[in-house]
C-alpha positions in Angstrom: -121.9 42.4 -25.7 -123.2 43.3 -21.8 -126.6 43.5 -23.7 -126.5 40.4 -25.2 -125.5 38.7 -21.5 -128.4 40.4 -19.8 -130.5 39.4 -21.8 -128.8 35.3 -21.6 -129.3 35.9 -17.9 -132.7 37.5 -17.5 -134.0 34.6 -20.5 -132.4 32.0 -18.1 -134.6 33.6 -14.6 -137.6 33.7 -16.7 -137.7 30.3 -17.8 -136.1 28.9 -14.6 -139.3 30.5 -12.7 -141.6 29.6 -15.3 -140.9 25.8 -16.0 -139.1 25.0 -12.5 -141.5 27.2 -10.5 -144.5 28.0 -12.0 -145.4 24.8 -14.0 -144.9 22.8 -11.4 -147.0 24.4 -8.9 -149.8 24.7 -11.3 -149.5 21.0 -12.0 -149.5 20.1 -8.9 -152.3 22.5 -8.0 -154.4 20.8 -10.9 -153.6 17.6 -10.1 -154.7 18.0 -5.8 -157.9 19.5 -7.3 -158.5 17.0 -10.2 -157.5 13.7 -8.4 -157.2 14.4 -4.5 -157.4 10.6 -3.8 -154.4 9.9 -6.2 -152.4 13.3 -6.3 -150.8 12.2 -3.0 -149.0 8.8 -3.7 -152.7 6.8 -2.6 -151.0 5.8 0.6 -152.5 2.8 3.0 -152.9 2.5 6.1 -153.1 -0.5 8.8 -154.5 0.2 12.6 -153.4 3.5 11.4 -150.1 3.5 10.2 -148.5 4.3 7.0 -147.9 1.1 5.6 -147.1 2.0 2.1 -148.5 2.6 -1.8 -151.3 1.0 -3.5 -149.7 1.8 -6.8 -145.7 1.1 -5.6 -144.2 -2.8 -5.3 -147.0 -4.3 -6.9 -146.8 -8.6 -7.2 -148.7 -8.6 -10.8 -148.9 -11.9 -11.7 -151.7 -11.5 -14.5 -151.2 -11.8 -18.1 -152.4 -8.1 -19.0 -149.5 -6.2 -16.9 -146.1 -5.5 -17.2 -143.8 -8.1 -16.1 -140.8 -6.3 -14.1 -137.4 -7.6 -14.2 -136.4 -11.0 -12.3 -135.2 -10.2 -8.7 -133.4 -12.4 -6.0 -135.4 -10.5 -3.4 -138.4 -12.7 -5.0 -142.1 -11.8 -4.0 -141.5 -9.9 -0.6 -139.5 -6.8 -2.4 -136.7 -7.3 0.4 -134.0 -4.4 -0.9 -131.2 -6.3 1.7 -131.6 -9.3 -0.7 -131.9 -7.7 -3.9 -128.5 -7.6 -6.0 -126.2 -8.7 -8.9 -125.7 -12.7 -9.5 -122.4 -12.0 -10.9 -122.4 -14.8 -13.3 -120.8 -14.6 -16.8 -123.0 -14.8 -19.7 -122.0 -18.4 -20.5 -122.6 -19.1 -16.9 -124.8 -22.6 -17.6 -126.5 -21.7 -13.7 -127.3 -18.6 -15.3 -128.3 -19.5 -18.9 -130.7 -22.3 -17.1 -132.1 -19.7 -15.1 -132.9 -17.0 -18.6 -134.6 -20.0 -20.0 -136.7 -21.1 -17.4 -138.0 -17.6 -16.7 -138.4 -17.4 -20.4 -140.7 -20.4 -20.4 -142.3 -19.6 -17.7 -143.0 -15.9 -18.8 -144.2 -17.5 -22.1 -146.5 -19.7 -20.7 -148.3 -16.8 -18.8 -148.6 -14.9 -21.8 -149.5 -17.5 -24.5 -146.7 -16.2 -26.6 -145.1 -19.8 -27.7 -144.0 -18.2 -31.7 -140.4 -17.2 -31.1 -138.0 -18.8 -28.9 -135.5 -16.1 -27.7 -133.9 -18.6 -25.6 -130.3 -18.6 -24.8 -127.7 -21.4 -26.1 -124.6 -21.8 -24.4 -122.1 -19.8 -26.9 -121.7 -16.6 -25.7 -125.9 -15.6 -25.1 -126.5 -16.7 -28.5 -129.8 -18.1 -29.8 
């Protein structure tokens, strides 16, 4: 039994020092020799200050990227504005709203085949 929990605990070290530890590091080493420019987050600077991310926040607007979910915080990424509407599914405000960035996500894409729109019983099409 004391055998069997030394080796539990010394299997546990080993593997917490190999893949919390030791992976990680060489990863990371790998990754600062590799990609130096883009290891680091590819800040940017203005009159040199940190400003931000070139790869974090991004406005896509093209056809070929990911479209992120609909935010109230809109195009300036404001987190004080960003939240919940709080309306019920069969809110018609709400429902109106689905639709139109439905339509308007459908337009961007060309994808006209399928309407996933939503009625006004209960979020059904």
């Amino acid at each position: 039994m004391k055998r069997n929990l030394l080796i539990a605990v010394w299997f546990t070290l080993m593997t917490t020092a190999l893949f919390g530890v030791l992976y990680p590091l060489v990863v990371t080493g790998l990754s600062q020799l590799l990609f130096p420019d883009k290891a680091n987050g590819q800040f940017m600077e203005r009159n040199g200050k940190l400003v931000g991310s070139r790869i974090i926040g991004q406005n896509f607007t093209g056809p070929g990227y990911f479209h992120s979910r609909p935010s109230s915080a809109g195009g300036g990424y404001d987190a004080t504005a960003s939240g919940g509407s709080f309306l019920a599914p069969t809110n018609k405000t709400l429902i109106d709203r689905v639709n139109g960035d439905e339509l308007r996500f459908r337009t961007r894409s060309g994808h006209f085949t399928r309407s996933c729109g939503i009625s006004g019983s209960l979020g059904r099409p």
